[in-house]
Residue, then its C-alpha position, 0 to 999 in steps of 0.5 A: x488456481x495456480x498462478x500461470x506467469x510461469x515465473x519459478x519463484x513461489x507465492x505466499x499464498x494460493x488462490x483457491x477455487x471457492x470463497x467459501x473455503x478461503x473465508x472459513x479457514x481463519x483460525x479465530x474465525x467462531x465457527x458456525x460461519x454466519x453467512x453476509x448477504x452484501x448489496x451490488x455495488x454500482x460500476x456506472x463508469x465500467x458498465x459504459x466503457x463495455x458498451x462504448x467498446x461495443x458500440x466502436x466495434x460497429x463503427x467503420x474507422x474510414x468510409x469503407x464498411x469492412x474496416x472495422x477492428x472489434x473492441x473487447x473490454x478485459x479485466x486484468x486486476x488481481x482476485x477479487x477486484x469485482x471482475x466476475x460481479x461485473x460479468x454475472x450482473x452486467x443486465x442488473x448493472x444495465x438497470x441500475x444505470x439506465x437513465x443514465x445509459x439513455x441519456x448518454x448513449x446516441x447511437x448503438x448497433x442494430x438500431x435506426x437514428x440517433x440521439x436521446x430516442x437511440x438512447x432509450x431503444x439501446x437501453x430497451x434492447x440490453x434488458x429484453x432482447x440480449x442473450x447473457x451468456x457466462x462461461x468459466x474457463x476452469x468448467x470449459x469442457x476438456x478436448x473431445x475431438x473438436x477444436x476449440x472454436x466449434x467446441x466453443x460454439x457448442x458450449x454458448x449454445x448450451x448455456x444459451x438455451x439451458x432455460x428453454x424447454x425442449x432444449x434438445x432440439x433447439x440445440x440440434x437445430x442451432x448446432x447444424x450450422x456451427x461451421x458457418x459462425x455468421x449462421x449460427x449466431x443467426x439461427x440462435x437468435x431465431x429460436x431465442x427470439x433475441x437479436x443480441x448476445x452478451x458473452x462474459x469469458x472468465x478466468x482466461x488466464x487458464x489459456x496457457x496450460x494442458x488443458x486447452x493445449x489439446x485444442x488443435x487451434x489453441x495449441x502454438x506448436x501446431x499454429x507456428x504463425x501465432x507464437x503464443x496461445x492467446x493470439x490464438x485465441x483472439x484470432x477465434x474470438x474476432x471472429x465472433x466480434x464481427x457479426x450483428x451483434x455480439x457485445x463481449x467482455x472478458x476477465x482473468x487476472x494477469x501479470x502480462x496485461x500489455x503483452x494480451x493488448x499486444x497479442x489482441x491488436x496482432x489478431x485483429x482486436x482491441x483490447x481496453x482494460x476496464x475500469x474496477x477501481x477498488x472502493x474509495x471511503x465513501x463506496x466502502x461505507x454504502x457497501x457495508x450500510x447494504x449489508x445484511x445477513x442470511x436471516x435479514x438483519x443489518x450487519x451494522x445493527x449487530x455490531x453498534x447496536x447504539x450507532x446503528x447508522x455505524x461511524x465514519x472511522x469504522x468505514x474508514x479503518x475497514x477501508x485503509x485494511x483492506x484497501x477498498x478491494x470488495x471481497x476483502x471488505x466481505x472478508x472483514x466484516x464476515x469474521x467482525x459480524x463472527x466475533x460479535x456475536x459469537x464473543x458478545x462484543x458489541x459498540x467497540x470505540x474505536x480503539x477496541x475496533x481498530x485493533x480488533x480488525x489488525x487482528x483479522x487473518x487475511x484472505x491467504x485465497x487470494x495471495x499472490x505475492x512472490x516468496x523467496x525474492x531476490x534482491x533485485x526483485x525485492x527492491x522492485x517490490x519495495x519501490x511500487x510499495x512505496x510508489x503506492x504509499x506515496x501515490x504516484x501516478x502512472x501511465x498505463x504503459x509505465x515502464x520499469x527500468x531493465x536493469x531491475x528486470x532482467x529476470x522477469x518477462x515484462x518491464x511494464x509496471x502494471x505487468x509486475x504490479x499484477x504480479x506482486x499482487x497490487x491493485x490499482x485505481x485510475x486517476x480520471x475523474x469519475x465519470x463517462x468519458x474514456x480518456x486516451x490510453x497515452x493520457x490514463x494515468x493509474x496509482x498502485x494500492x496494496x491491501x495492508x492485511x497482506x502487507x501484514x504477511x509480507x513483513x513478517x515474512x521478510x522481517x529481516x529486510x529492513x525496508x519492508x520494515x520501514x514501509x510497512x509502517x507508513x500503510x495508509x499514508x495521507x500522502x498529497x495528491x499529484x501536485x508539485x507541491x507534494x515533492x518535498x512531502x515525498x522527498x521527506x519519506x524516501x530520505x526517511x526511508x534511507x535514514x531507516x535503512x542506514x541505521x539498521x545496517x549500522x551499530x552507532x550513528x558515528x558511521x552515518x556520515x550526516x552526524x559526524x562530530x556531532x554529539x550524537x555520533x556515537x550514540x547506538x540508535x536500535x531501529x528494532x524497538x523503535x517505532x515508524x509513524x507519521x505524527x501531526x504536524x505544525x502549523x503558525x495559522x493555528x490560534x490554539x494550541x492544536x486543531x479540533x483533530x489534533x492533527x496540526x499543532x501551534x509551534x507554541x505548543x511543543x510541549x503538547x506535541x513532544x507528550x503526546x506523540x515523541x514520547x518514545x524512540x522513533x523516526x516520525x514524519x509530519x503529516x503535512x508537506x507543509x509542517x513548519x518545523x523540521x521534516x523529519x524527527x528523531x528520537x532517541x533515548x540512552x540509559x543513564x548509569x547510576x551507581x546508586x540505582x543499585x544492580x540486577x543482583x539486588x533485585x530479588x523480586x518481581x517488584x524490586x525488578x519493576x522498581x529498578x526499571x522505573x528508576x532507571x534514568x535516560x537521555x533523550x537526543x530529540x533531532x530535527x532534520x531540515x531537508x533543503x535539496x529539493x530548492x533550486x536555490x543554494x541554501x544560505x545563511x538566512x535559510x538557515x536561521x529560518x529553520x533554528x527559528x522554527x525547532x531549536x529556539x521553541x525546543x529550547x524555550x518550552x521544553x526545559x532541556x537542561x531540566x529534562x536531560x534532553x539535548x536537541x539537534x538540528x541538522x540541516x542537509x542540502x545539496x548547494x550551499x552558497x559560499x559563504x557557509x561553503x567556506x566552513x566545510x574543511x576536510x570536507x566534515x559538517x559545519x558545527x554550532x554549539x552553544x553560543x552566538x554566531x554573528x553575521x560578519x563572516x560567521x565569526x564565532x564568539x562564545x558569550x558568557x551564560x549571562x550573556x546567553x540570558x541577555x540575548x533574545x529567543x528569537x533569531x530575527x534580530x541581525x545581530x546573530x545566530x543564537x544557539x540555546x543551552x543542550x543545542x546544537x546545529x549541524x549543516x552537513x556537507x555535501x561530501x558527507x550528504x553524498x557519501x549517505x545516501x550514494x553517488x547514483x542517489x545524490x545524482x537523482x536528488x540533484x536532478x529533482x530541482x532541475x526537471x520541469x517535471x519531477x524526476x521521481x514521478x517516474x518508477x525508473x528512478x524511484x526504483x533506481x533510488x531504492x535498489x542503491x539503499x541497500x547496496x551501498x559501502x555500509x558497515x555491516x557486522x558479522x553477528x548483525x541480527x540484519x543477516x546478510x551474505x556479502x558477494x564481491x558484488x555488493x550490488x548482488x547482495x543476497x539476503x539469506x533465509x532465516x528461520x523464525x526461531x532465529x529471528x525471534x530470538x533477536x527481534x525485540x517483543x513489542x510490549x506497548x503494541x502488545x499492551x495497547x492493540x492487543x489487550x486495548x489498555x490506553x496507550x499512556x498506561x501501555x508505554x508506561x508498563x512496557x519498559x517493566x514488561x520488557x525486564x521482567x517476562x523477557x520476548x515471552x508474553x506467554x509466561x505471564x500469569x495472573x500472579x505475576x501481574x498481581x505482584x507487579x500491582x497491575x489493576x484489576x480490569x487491566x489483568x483481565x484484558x491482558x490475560x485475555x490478549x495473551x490467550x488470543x496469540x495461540x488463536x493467531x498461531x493455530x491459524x498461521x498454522 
């Protein structure tokens, strides 16, 4: 279906009419398709609020009797979210839940009394005495000569009586009064023996087109009281919500979600969103354990033969993929259950599987993300990815700034979320209960097999390259405490972002005369994650899931998790270290090495790479600007305390060639370190020992250093070790990094009761400024950009894929380690060789190749195998 925002801008993808057709057209799907059979998932919280709508429909807002406003439950939500499930099954549902439903339903239409025995009858006349009537708008029939309120009639009629026998004539019998709809809804219960109707419309976002524009009564030309065909068409349906007794609920996605409330509301409706939250871990896992396949056997079974019961990181990885959205999940598992048994793979650990489902083509049916965005548009898709990464919460009638907007038809988040092709759940807690529409609160989620398709369509755009990296992202739930966690990523956002644009890190202004300055730092190879974080309650080194480690236990974490360039986050907001790191790494020349001349073979190539030497800047960045106190000198020692004097004392830098740094950023300083800020440059600190007394800076002989102790807890100094160095960056030079409107946000931070980034408007504010602002960019930057007299109109040019190719560094060790599953330490390890000696080219590799380079057997044949597999991937993106 095509999309009918009526927005110019493409899609990556394009719904299409059957699921059958989008499941089946992966290229490395095996083919026969082997069909999954997937359990009903309950929707207690949904299957309420339409019967709750219902029921308010009925129920006079003052003592007269004729004000009554009916009350209609609309699905909005992108493809796939069980909007159709919802409709088609609503009497299964009804059944699932109905000693719930009987215990809290106290009144319903149509029936005497009230409490627990109104409850039961309600129940009772849901599953024996309601008529279930679905209708599709893509099979709506096409104008004959009526107008769209009669031919609507007929068509409920039809579908009404299509299992009764002589149904000619019941039909003849009913339609006699289609003009009088109170009449004719009478005269269908009478021959259907039913008091009730249930009707489901789906796919109404087909309104708006040539289709039902030939309905005279649909049509806004010939109806100029109703500017749009919607009012129109719930002008009709609040004609039928007023008669005993029709329950109605109707579904379609939408980028206009609070214009159709406000369109319903202007003809006499109601309009609630329903509740279709995408699965969480749990759903997901009870969904799969239901599945089964056409011949009966259980999903799981097949694929863990030993763990039939399955594992709760296989849930969890097919959840974080898919983003719990239920068609996506089918998705997955149908092409795992393809690979399983048509390839023999069978109890994959949970590496195999993790890289086995990354590899899943995604459901491209069902892809409704733009292509081709501007600039503008672009930043406000950045700003809900990282809304949706970081989790915040939105009202429901959440507005995005006009400034960012202006080119689209709303401003109200969901509207342009629906666009982008987000899903979102609602942050009540489960339950029954409706809560007030100026009190729901939603968070935004988008499925990582289509971030997938995102960024590699804007490779180039190096926020999407950042923010792809942090899908999923453990972040906290909606608290104060979880500020400074998301304070951390978006600085990190910008520090990305900074540094892509840049050739050196000299031209940031937060490492000015420190000596990393001008080192070149290539975000292009370097990999974005989060990394465990440190905890001082820890009595052992790290925790059970190694995902805290004891500040005692450095070394473990450097090894395990710094041991190639970056930017990591912990995975915390209450690490006790800095709050974000960096690694970086230089060659070393060594004449002795020898030159690529020498190098006359493949495994004199491997030798010389293994040799080749580096030094390696390890960064701690403490972010201070989000405390509403000025930052002083005891701050300060807190933080060496917690990075460069355990760095200095377990990692052995000197010996190691590794030079640590910590720079410290906030907004207020008090004045004593103020003082320190001439030229308005950073306050830097080498080696050495800075005594309290006004900073005065004394430089101790190394035996002096020796003598001193590892800690800064004594009031004699600040101890600065060997390969250190501390910077605490002005605010000037803060300023200049992250841009005045930025700065201004930050500072606001400290001061809102409420913080001030828990909104979209300044979030995306803060986001459009990262690419906008005064930042070297070199003409042969492999970031191309057209640069406009208005930076702030920056446009971002098309860039072939050849071309990109060609400047985008092959991943090796993602190649090494997801691909072809060998370990991740023995694919670090032969990465760097990998990367010399068959260039960005992994299609050049040959067994003879990886012989001489001394590869083990059994990993040749996985790498072999991995290789073949990228022209599987090829001829499906095809």
């Amino acid at each position: 279906m095509d999309d009918q925002s009526g927005t110019t801008e493409g899609r990556l993808g394009r719904r299409q009419e059957s699921e059958e057709a989008a499941s089946s057209s992966g290229g490395d799907v095996p083919v026969p398709r082997i069909p999954l059979i997937r359990p009903l998932v309950n929707r207690r919280a949904a299957v309420y609020q339409i019967i709750s709508n219902f029921i308010s429909s009925y129920t006079p807002s003052n003592s007269s009797s004729d004000d009554v406003r009916p009350s209609v439950c609309f699905a909005p939500q992108m493809y796939g979210s069980g909007k159709t499930t919802l409709g088609k099954h609503f009497r299964e549902f009804v059944l699932l839940n109905r000693q719930v439903l009987e215990k809290d339903i106290i009144e319903f239409p149509g029936i005497a009394g009230s409490g627990e025995s109104a409850g039961k009858r309600a129940v009772e006349v849901l599953l024996n005495e309601t008529i279930y009537v679905n209708l599709d708008l893509r099979s709506f029939p096409y104008f004959g000569g009526e107008d769209f309120r009669s031919t609507l009639i007929e068509t409920i009629s039809e579908e009404a009586l299509s299992t009764l026998p002589n149904k000619p004539k019941l039909l003849a019998k009913v339609l006699k009064n289609r003009e009088d709809p109170k009449e004719w809804l009478s005269s269908l219960f009478q021959v259907t023996d039913k008091r009730y109707l249930f009707l489901f419309i789906d796919e109404i976002g087909l309104l708006p087109s040539r289709k039902f524009y030939q309905f005279p009564d649909l049509d806004p030309q010939r109806n100029p009281r109703k500017p749009n065909v919607y009012r129109l068409f719930f002008e009709i349906l609040s004609s039928f919500l007023v008669l005993p007794y029709v329950i109605c609920f109707i579904a379609g996605r939408s980028d206009a979600v609070i214009a159709r409330q406000e369109d319903a509301i202007s003809s006499s409706v109601n309009l609630d969103i329903v509740r279709l939250d995408p699965f969480s871990e749990e759903t997901t896992k009870l969904f799969i354990q239901g599945m089964k396949t056409s011949t009966g056997e259980i999903v799981l079974q097949l694929l863990f033969p030993d763990h039939p019961e399955g594992h709760d990181w296989f849930f969890k990885q097919v959840r974080d993929y898919t983003g719990g959205v239920p068609r996506y999940i089918v998705h997955v598992m149908q092409v795992l259950v393809n690979r399983s048994i048509h390839n023999k793979l069978y109890n994959m650990t949970e590496s195999e599987m993790y890289a086995n489902i990354e590899r899943t083509p995604p459901y491209m049916g069902d892809f409704a993300t733009p292509s081709n965005m501007k600039p503008n548009t672009l930043r406000v898709f950045c700003a809900l990815l990282l809304a949706a990464a970081l989790k915040y919460e939105f009202r429901e009638s959440e507005t995005i700034c006009e400034e960012l907007v202006a080119s689209e038809n709303s401003q109200y988040v969901l509207d342009i979320a629906n666009k982008f092709g987000f899903y979102y759940e609602y942050c009540s807690k489960e339950g029954l209960e409706q809560v007030q529409l100026s009190e729901q609160r939603i968070k935004l989620i988008f499925p990582k097999m289509f971030l997938k398709v995102v960024k590699e369509h804007y490779r180039y755009y190096p926020l999407i390259r950042y923010i792809y990296h942090l899908f999923p992202l453990r972040a906290p739930v909606e608290s104060l405490s979880s500020l400074g966690f998301r304070l951390k990523v978006i600085f990190a956002s910008a520090f990305y972002v900074r540094c892509s644009l840049s050739r050196q890190l000299e031209e940031l202004s937060l490492f000015h005369q420190s000596f990393v300055e001008d080192v070149v730092f290539n975000t292009d190879q370097c990999s974005v994650r989060t990394v465990a974080s440190l905890s001082s309650e820890l009595k052992t080194k790290y925790s059970a899931d190694e995902q805290s480690y004891s500040p005692n236990a450095w070394k473990d974490l450097y090894d395990k998790y710094l041991s190639e360039d970056g930017i990591f986050l912990p995975n915390k907001d209450n690490s006790c270290g800095p709050d974000i790191f960096v690694r970086v790494s230089v060659p070393i020349d060594d004449d002795s090495s020898g030159s690529d001349e020498g190098c006359s073979s493949l495994t004199e190539m491997l030798m010389y790479t293994s040799s080749k030497k580096r030094r390696v800047y390890l960064i701690g960045i403490t972010l201070k600007y989000y405390h509403s106190s000025s930052v002083d000198v005891d701050m300060i020692k807190e933080e060496v305390d917690k990075f460069l004097v355990p760095v200095a004392s377990q990692l052995e830098l000197e010996k190691n060639d590794i030079w640590a740094i910590q720079l410290v950023l906030s907004t207020s300083y008090n004045n004593e370190i103020s003082s320190h800020f001439t030229d308005k440059q950073n306050w830097i600190m080498n080696t050495g020992v800075y005594y309290e007394e006004r900073f005065k800076k004394k430089h101790p002989s190394p035996s002096a250093w020796q003598d001193t102790s590892s800690s800064n807890s004594d009031k004699e100094g600040l101890h600065i070790g060997p390969n250190c160095q501390l910077v605490v960056c002005s605010v000037d030079n803060l300023k200049d990094f992250l841009g005045q409107q930025v700065y201004e946000q930050l500072q606001k931070v400290s001061s809102d009761t409420e913080s001030v980034l828990n909104k979209l408007d300044p979030l995306a504010k803060l986001l459009g400024q990262l690419l906008t602002s005064d930042v070297p960019i070199e003409p042969d930057s492999s970031h191309i950009f057209s640069k406009t007299a208005d930076r702030d109109e920056m446009e971002v040019e098309d860039v072939s894929r050849e071309r990109v190719r060609g400047v985008i560094p092959f991943d090796w060790k993602t190649f090494l380690h997801q691909r072809a599953l060998l370990p991740e330490e023995v694919s670090t390890r032969y990465a760097p060789s990998f990367s010399r000696i068959f260039g960005d080219n992994p299609r050049v590799i040959l067994r003879s190749s990886l012989e001489l380079m001394r590869i083990p057997e059994e990993y040749i044949q996985h790498i072999l195998i991995a290789v073949g597999s990228l022209d599987s991937d090829t001829e499906t993106k095809g």
